[in-house]
LOMAR-178332 format. One record per residue (C-alpha): z, x, y. Coordinates in steps of 0.25 Angstrom, whole numbers. Layout:
N
PATOR       w       u       v
PATOR       Z       X       Y
...
***
This chain:
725
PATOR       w       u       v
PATOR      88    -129    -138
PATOR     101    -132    -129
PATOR      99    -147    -130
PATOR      99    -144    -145
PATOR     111    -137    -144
PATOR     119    -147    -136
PATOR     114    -157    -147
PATOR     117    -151    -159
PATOR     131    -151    -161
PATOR     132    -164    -162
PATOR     120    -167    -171
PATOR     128    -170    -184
PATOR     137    -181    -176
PATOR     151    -182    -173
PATOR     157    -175    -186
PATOR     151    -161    -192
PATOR     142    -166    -202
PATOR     142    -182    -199
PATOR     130    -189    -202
PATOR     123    -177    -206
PATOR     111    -181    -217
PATOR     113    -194    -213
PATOR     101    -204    -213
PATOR      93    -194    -221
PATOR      91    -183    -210
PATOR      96    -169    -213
PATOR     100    -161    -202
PATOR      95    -146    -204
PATOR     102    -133    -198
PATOR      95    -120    -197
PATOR     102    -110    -191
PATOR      90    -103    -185
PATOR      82    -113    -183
PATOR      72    -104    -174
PATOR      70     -93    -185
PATOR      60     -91    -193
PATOR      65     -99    -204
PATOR      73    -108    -196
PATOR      59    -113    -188
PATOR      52    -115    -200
PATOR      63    -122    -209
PATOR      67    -132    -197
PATOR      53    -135    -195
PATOR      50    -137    -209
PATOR      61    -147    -212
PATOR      56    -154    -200
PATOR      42    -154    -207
PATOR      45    -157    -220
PATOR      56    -168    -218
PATOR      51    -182    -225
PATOR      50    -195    -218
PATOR      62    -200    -216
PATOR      71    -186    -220
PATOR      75    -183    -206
PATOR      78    -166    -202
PATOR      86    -163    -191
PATOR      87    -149    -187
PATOR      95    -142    -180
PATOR     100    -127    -179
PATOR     101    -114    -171
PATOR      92    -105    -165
PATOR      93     -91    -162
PATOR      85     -91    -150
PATOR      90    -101    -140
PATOR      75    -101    -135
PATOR      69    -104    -149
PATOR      61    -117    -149
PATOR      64    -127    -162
PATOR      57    -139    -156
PATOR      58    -145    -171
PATOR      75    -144    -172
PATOR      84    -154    -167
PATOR      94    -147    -162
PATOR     100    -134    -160
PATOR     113    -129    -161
PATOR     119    -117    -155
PATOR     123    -107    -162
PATOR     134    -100    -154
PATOR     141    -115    -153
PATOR     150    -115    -168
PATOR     153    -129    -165
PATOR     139    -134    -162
PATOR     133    -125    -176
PATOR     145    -129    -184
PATOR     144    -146    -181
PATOR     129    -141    -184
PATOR     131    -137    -196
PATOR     140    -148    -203
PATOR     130    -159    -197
PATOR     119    -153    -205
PATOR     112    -154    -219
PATOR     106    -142    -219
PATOR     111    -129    -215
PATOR     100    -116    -215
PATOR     104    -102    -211
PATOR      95     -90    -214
PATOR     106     -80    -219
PATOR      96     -69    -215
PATOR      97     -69    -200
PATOR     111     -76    -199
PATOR     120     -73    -211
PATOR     133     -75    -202
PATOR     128     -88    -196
PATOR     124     -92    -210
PATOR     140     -90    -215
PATOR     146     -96    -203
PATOR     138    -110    -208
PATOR     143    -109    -221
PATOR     157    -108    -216
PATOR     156    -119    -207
PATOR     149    -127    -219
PATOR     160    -122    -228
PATOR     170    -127    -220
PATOR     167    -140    -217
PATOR     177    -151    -223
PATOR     167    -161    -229
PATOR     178    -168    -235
PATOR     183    -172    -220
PATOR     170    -175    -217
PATOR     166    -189    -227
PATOR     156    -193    -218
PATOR     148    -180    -219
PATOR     141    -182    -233
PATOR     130    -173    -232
PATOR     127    -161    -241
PATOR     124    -148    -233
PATOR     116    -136    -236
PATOR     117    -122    -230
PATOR     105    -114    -233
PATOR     105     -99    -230
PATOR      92     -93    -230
PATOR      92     -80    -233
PATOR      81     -68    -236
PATOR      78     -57    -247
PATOR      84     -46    -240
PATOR      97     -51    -248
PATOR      87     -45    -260
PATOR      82     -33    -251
PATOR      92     -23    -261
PATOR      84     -30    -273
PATOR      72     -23    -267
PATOR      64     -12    -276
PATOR      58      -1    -269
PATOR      45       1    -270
PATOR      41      15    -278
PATOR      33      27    -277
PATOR      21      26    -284
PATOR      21      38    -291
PATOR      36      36    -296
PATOR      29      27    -309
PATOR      46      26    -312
PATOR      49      20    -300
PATOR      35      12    -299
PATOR      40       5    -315
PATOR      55       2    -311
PATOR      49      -4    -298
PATOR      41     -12    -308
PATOR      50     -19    -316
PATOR      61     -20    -304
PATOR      50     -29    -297
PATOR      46     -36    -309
PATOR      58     -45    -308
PATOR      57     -54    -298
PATOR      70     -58    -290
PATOR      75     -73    -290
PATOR      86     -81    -283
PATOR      93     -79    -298
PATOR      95     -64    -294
PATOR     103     -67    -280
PATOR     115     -60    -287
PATOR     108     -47    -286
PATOR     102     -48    -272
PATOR     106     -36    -264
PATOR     103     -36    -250
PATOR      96     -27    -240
PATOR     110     -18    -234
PATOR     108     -28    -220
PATOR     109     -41    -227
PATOR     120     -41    -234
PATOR     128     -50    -227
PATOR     116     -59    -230
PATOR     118     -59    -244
PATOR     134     -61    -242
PATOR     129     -74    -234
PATOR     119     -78    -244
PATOR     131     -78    -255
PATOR     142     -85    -245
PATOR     130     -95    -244
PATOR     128     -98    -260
PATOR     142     -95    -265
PATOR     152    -102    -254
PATOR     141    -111    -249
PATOR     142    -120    -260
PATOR     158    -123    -261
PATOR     155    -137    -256
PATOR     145    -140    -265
PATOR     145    -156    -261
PATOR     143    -152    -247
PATOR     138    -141    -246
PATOR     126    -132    -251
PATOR     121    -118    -248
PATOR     108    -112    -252
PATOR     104     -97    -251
PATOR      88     -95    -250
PATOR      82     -81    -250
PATOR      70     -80    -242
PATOR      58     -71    -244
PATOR      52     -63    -233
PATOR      49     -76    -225
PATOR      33     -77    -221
PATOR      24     -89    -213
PATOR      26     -97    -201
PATOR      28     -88    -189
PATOR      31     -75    -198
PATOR      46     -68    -198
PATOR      46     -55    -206
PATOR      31     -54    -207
PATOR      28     -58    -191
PATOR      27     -41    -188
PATOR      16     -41    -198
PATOR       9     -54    -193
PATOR      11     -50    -179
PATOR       5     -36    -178
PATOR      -6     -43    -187
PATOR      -9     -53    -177
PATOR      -9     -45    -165
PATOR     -17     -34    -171
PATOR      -7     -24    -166
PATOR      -6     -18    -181
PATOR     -19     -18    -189
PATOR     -11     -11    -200
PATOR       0     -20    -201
PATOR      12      -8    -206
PATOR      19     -11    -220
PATOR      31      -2    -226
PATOR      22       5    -236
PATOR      19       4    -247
PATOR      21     -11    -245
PATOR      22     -16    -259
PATOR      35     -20    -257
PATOR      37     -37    -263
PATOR      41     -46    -252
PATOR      46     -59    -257
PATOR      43     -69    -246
PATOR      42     -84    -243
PATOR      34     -93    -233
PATOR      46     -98    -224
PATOR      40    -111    -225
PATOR      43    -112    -241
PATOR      54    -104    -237
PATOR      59    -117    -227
PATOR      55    -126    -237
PATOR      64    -122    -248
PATOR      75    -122    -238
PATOR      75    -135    -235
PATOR      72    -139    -249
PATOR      86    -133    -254
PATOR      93    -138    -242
PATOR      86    -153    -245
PATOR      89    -153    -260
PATOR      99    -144    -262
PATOR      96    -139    -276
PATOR     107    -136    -286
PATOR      99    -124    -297
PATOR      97    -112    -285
PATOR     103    -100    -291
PATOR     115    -100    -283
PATOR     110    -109    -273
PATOR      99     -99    -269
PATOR      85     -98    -269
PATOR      75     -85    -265
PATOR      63     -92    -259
PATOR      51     -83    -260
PATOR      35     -88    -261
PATOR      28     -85    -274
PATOR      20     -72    -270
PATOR      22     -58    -273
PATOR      19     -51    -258
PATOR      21     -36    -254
PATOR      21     -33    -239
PATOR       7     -27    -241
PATOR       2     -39    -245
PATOR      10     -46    -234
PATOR       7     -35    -223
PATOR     -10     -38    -228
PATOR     -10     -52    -227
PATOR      -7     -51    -212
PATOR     -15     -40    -211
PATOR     -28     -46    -217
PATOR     -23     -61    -211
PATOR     -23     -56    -196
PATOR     -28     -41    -196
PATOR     -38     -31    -207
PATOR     -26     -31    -218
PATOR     -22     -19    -215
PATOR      -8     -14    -218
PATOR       0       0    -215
PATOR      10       5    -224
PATOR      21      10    -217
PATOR      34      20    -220
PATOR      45      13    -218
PATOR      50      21    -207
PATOR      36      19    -199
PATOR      39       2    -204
PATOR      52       2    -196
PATOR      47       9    -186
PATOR      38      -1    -184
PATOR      44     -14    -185
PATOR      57      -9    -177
PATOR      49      -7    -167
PATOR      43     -22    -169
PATOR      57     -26    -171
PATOR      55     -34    -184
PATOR      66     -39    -188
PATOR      63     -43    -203
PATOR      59     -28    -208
PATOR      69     -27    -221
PATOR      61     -39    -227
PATOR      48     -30    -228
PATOR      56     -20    -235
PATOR      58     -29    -247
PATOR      54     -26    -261
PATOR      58     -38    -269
PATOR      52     -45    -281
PATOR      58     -58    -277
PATOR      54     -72    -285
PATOR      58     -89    -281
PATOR      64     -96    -294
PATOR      54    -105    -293
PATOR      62    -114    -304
PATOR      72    -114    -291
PATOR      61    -118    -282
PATOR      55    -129    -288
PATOR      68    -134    -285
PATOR      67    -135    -271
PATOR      51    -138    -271
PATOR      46    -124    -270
PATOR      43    -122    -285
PATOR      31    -112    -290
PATOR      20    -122    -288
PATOR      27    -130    -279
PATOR      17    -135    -266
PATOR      28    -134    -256
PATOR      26    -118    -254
PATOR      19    -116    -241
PATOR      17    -101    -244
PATOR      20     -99    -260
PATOR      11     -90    -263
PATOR      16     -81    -253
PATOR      14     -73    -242
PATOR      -3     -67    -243
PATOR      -7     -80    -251
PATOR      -5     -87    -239
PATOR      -6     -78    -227
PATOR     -17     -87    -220
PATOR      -6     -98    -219
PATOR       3     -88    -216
PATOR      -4     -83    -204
PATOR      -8     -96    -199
PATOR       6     -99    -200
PATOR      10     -88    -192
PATOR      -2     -90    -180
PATOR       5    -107    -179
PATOR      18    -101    -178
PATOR      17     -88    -168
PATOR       7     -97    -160
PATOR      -3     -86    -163
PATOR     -17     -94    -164
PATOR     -29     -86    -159
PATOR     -35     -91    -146
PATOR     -50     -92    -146
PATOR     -59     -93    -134
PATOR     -72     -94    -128
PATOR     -76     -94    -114
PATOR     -90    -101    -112
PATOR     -97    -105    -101
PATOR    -111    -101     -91
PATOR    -110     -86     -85
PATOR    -100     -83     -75
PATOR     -90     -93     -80
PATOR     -81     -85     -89
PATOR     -77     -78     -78
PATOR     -69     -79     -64
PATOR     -69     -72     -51
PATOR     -57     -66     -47
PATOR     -52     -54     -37
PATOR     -51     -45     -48
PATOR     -65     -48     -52
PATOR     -70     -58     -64
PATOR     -60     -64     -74
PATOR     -67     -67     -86
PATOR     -60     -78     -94
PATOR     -61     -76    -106
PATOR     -55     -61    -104
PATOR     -44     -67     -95
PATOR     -41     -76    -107
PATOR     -40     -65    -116
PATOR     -32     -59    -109
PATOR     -21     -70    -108
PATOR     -21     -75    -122
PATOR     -21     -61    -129
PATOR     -37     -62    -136
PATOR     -47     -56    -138
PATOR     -59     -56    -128
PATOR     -72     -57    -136
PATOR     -80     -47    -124
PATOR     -96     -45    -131
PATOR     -98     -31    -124
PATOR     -85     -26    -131
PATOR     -87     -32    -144
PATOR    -100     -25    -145
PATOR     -94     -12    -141
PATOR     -82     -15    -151
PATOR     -91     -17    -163
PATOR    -101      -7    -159
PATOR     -90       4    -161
PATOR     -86      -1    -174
PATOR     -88       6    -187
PATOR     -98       0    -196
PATOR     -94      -8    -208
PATOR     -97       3    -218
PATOR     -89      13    -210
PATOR     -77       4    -208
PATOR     -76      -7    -216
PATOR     -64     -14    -211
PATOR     -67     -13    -194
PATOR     -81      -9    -197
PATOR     -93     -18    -193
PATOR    -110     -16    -194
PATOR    -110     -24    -183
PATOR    -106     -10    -174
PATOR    -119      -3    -181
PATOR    -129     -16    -176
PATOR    -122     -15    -163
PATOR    -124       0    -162
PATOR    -139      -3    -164
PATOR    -140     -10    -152
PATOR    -140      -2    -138
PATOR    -127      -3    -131
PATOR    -134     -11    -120
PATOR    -141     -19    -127
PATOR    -140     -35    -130
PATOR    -131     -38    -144
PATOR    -139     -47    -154
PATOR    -132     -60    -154
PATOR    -129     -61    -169
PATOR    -122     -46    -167
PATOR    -113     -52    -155
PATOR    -110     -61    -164
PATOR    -106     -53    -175
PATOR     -98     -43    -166
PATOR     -91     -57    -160
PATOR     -87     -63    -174
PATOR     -80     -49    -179
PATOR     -73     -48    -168
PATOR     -67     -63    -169
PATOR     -65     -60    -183
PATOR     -55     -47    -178
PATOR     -40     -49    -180
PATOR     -39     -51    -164
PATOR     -46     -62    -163
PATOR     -44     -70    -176
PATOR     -28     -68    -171
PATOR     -28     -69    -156
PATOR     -40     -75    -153
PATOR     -52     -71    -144
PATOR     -59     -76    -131
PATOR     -76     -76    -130
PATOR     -83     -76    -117
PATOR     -98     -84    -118
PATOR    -100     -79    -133
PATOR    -105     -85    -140
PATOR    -116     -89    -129
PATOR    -126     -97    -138
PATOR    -125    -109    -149
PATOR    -131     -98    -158
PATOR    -121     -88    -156
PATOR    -109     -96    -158
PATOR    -114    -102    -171
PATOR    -117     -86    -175
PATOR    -103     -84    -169
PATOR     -93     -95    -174
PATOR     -88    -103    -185
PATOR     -92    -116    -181
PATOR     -97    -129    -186
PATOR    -113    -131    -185
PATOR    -121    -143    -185
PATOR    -135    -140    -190
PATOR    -147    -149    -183
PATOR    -150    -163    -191
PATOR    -158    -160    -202
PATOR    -155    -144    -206
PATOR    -146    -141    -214
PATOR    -133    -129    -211
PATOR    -139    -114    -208
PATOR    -139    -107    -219
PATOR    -131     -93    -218
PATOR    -143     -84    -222
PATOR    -136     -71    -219
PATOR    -130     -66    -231
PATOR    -118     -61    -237
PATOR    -113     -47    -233
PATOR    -113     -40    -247
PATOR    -101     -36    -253
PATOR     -95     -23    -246
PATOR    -103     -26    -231
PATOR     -99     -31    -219
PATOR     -92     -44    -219
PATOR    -100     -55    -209
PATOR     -94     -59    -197
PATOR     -87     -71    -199
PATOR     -88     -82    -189
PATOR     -79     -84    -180
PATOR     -69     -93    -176
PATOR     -74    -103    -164
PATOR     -67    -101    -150
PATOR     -53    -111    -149
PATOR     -56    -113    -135
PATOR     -71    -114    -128
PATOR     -69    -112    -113
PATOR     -81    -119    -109
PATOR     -82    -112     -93
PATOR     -88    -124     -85
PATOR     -98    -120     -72
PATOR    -108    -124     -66
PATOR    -120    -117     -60
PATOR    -116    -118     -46
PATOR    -102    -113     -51
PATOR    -112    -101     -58
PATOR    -117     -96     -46
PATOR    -107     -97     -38
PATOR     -99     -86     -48
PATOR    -111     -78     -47
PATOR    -113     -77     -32
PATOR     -98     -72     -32
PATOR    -105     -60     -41
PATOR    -108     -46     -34
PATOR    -121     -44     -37
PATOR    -120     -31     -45
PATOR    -109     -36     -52
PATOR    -116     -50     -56
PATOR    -129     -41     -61
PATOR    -119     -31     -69
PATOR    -113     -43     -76
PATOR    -126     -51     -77
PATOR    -121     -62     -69
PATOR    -134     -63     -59
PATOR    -137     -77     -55
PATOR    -150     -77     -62
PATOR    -144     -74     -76
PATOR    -129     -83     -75
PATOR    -139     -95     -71
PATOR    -146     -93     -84
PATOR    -135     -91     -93
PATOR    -128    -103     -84
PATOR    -140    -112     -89
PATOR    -140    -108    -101
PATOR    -126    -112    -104
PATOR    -128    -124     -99
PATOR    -140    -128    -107
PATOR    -134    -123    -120
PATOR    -120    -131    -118
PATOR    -127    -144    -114
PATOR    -123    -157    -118
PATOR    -134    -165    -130
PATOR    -138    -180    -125
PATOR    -125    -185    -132
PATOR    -116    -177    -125
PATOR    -112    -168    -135
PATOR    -110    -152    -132
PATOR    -121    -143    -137
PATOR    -122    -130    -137
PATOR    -111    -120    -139
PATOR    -100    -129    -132
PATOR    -105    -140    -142
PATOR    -100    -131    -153
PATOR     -88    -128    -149
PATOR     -85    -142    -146
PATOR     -88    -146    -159
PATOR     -83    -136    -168
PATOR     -66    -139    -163
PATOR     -64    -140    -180
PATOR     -68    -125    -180
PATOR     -59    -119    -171
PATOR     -66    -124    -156
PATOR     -53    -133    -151
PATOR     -57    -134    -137
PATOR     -69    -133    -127
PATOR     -62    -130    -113
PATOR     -70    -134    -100
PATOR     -68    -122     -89
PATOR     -73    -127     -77
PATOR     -77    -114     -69
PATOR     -75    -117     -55
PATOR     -62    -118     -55
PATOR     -50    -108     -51
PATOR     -48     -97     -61
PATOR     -34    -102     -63
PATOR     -37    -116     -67
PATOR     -48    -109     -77
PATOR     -36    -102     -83
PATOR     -25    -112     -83
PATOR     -36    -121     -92
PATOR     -40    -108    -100
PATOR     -24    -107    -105
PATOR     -22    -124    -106
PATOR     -34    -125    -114
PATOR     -28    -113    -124
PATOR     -14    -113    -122
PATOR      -3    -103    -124
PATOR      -8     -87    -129
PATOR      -7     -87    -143
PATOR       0     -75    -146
PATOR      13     -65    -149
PATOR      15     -66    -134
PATOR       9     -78    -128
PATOR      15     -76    -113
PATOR      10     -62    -114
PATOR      -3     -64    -106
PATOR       2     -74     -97
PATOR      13     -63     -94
PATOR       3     -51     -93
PATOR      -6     -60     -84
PATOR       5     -63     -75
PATOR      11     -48     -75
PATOR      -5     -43     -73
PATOR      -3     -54     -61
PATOR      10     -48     -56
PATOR       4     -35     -57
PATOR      -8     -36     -47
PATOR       0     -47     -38
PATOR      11     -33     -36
PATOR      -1     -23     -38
PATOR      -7     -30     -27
PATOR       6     -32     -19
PATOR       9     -16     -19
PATOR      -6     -16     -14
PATOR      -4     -24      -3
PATOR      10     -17       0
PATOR       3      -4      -1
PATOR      -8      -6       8
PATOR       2     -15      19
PATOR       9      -1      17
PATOR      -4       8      18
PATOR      -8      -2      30
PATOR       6       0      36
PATOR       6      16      35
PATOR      -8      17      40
PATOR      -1       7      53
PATOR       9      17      54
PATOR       2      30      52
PATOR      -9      25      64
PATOR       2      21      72
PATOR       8      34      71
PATOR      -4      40      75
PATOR      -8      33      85
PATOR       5      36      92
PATOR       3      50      90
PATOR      -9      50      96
PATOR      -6      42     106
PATOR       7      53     111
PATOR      -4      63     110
PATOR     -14      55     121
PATOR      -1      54     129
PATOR       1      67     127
PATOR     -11      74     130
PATOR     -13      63     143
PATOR       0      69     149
PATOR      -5      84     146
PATOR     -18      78     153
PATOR     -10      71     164
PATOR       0      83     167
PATOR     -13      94     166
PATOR     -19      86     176
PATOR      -6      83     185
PATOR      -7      99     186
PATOR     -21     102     188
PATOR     -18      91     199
PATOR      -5      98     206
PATOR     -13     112     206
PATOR     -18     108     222
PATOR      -5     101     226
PATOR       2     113     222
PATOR      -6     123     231
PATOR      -4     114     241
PATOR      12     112     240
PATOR      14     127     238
PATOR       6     130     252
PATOR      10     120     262
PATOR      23     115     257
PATOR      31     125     248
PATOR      34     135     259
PATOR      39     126     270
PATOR      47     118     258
PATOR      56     130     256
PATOR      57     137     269
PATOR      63     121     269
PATOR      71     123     257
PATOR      76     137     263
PATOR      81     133     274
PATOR      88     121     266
PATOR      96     130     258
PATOR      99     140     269
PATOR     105     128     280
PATOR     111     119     268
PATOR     109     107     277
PATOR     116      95     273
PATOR     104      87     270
PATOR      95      98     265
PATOR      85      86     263
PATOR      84      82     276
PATOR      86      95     283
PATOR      73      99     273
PATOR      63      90     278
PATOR      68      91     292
PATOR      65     106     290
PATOR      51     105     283
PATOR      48      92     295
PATOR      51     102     305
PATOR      43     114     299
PATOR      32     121     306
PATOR      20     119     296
PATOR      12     129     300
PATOR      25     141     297
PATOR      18     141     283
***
């Protein structure tokens, strides 16, 4: 978008307005061109141009981030020079009115302004369009009666009986928070055309605006294909009229007025509505019965708003409408959109073509269900990891936000459903056979079966999609199982069906499902089998059944039902998978087992792709916050334990120094106790034969005060008689 930016201003050449038209191209600006309309008109013109009748778009974008791979340039808006130089070099100029009613009046000015008659070179004839929507009629709207007031039930009557037309554009009265809408909408048709030689302005009223990737409806369709509303809420009593219009007609018959220019509008208008009369019931039930039950919940108004506040949808004033609205079609044969005419994509309107619609609004949300089947010998669907197995096909499941098709809990599902006479919109008899048979007990094959095909037929599957593990097993349950293409042996003709038709007011039949997208086809070999096994605790190998003796048989068995015939063609289940790619197979992956888990899982996503969904980054985000989670949970582990370890140091260190002042202690006790008992003799001995002399010494020291008492001491105790004592 920046290079287009720095590109666009200069896109009409030197002078405003030089060279535009010339050499039979037409250079078309749309203000918006990443809006709703913006992406579907630009990509039309594109589409629809003829061989040698060059479009070169260009415009602004509200989201600087936007992708509009198909534009030639973009401008920006917050520079007036670059959007003004834009404007006067181009043919065709299309705002919608609607979102940018201001935007829409500053482009008139500009085009208003501009002195052709300085500008000879510049003899192109421009068209402003401004598309507009019927909330400039919103006041025209009747509300909807009591029931039991018959008065206001006649007047309601004959007020809808006449149907509204661009003829009646002088009594449109707009909802209170458009009505500067309306004051552009008039600027447009009256001032527009002041320069009719150069200029032409158009005004198209829009119905509520359906198809592609869905704009006021998308709530609806979103809830329905996320299952997170199996009622999908409408403001009661929802008999309300909605005019409305496929935005690809509506596209259509823009560029069509701004390529012919047609002189017998009313007022240079047009109201552009499909032919269909729908209410937002029938509206609210088609997507209901398209992606869900069909189920709807009427809703008081308060407990509506409530609701889509919360959802912060923007466009709920259109749902409100009430309008018996009709397109002139005498005014749109003019531009190739007559009552019969084959350029309508969607005429018949809204639930006439709700298929289209929806398929329209997977291609353009990227929301195409992901189907998968893990196949392979035992042991291969799943990898060994610290945490403990990782099967697959859950993992997958996981990332790309399906549904895992896991047998025991399918059973336990449909085993605690209500039968078909007891419910006969999520009832099934299939729960009364399966509570026939012991909880323990094997499940008959054409029963799995069954249990299998209603739960691929359930909106969560047929919407997001679903991922198998080794089901079906066998050639004859996936021909029970699948809607597939089957070669009968040379010389027999096709199978006939000879079950019969439910009678009218039973059960419906299980219809066959749809084949797997993707076949992961896990690759090992019986050296790799047992290997995988020998990893197994024992107890755990004979709870899960994976004992050498019986993975060996079910690996041989695989092997010998998925060999190759003497041409070197498939057989056996991958051989159907192979050859039925024009039923909905596109691909058999080879997994080589023996291989690091994360190289399984890098080829799993290659081989699929980006997750299908309203949040595509969401797994990979959730995987790597799961990751995050255990790395920290892990750390704090570690930290905690270095910190246990540590306290448990400390606390024996502090111990051990206790203990070892307590041996100190008690050896000094020990060593002065002992010192004692030893001096007891020495003592005696001291207080016989040396005290008395020693102070008789002493005495006599303090009574002479000799000058050296020392010396005069020991002279007196030498000279002593020993035996005085």
């Amino acid at each position: 978008p920046a290079g287009g930016a720095g590109g666009a201003g200069g896109a009409g050449g030197a002078g405003a307005g030089a060279g535009a038209g010339a050499g039979g191209a037409k250079k078309i600006f749309i203000y918006q061109l990443d809006s709703y309309l913006g992406q579907v008109l630009g990509q039309h013109a594109k589409r629809h141009a003829a061989e040698g009748d060059e479009r070169i778009l260009c415009g602004c974008l509200t989201n600087p981030r936007s992708s509009v791979s198909w534009a030639d340039s973009i401008i920006d808006k917050n520079d007036p020079s670059a959007l003004k130089k834009a404007l006067l070099s181009s043919d065709i100029i299309v705002y919608d009115i609607s979102s940018d009613p201001q935007e829409a009046t500053t482009a008139l000015k500009i085009l208003l302004k501009y002195d052709y008659a300085e500008n000879p070179e510049d003899e192109t004839e421009k068209v402003l369009i401004g598309v507009s929507n019927l909330l400039s009629w919103a006041g025209n709207s009747v509300k909807i009666p009591a029931a039991d007031d018959e008065a206001a039930v006649s007047g309601y009557a004959e007020k809808m009986s006449h149907a509204l037309t661009a003829d009646d554009h002088m009594e449109r009265r707009p909802h209170p928070n458009y009505k500067a809408q309306v004051a552009v909408e008039n600027l447009i048709v009256n001032k527009g055309n002041i320069k009719k030689d150069k200029l032409k302005t158009y005004v198209v009223w829009s119905g509520v605006q359906y198809g592609c990737g869905e704009h006021v409806f998308h709530s609806l369709f979103k809830w329905a294909w996320l299952g997170s509303h199996v009622e999908l809420p409408i403001i009661q009593p929802g008999s309300n009229k909605i005019p409305m219009i496929h935005v690809a007609d509506l596209a259509g018959m823009v560029l069509e007025i701004a390529l012919t220019c047609p002189t017998d509008l009313p007022n240079n208008s047009l109201l552009a509505v499909d032919k269909a009369e729908c209410t937002l019931k029938d509206v609210a039930t088609a997507i209901s019965t398209a992606l869900q039950f069909g189920d709807v919940k009427e809703c008081d108004q308060e407990e509506y708003l409530e609701l889509m506040t919360r959802e912060q949808e923007p466009h709920i004033n259109s749902v409100f409408l009430e309008l018996n609205m009709s397109m002139s079609f005498k005014y749109g044969d003019v531009i190739g959109y007559g009552e019969e005419s084959a350029s309508w994509v969607a005429g018949s309107g809204f639930v006439a073509n709700i298929d289209k619609v929806v398929e329209e609004y997977r291609k353009w949300r990227q929301l195409q269900p992901v189907r998968a089947l893990f196949y392979g010998p035992p042991t291969s669907v799943w990898y060994p990891t610290e945490e403990g197995k990782l099967f697959l096909a859950r993992d997958f499941a996981q990332e790309y936000n399906v549904t895992l098709i896991d047998l025991k809990e399918l059973v336990k599902e449909y085993r605690s459903k209500p039968s078909f006479e007891e419910d006969r919109k999520f009832g099934t008899n299939l729960s009364v056979k399966l509570k026939e048979i012991e909880e323990d007990a094997e499940v008959p094959l054409e029963l799995m079966v069954e249990a299998v095909q209603r739960k691929l037929a359930t909106p969560g599957c047929r919407n997001q999609g679903y991922v198998l593990e080794n089901f079906p097993e066998s050639k004859e349950a996936l021909e029970m199982l699948f809607d597939i293409d089957k070669v009968e042996p040379d010389g027999e003709g096709g199978a006939e069906d000879e079950s019969a038709e439910p009678a009218a007011g039973d059960e419906p039949r299980a219809a066959l499902a749809p084949l797997p997208q993707t076949v992961f086809h896990m690759v090992a070999e019986e050296e790799f089998i047992l290997k995988r096994i020998s990893e197994l605790p024992q107890d755990e190998a004979e709870a899960s059944g994976e004992t050498e003796e019986k993975v060996l048989e079910g690996f041989k068995a695989f092997k010998e039902a998925n060999l190759m015939d003497e041409e070197g063609v498939q057989q056996g289940c991958l051989g159907i998978y192979k050859s039925n790619r024009n039923k909905g197979c596109e691909q058999v992956v080879d997994i080589v087992c023996d291989n690091p888990l994360q190289f399984i899982q890098d080829k799993i996503r290659l081989s699929i792709g980006n997750p299908r969904n309203y949040d595509p980054e969401g797994p990979k985000r959730k995987r790597e916050e799961d990751r995050k989670r255990v790395e920290e949970a892990r750390k704090a582990e570690a930290e905690a334990k270095k910190k246990e370890e540590e306290e448990a140091s400390r606390a024996q260190r502090e111990e051990k120094k206790q203990n070892d002042a307590k041996k100190l202690a008690k050896l000094q006790d020990e060593e002065r106790e002992a010192l004692h008992l030893r001096s007891q003799p020495m003592r005696k001995y001291l207080i016989e034969n040396v005290l008395p002399t020693l102070t008789r010494g002493l005495q006599e020291v303090a009574k002479v005060r000799p000058e050296d008492p020392i010396d005069y001491l020991a002279e007196y105790l030498f000279n002593a008689d020993s035996q005085q004592n």
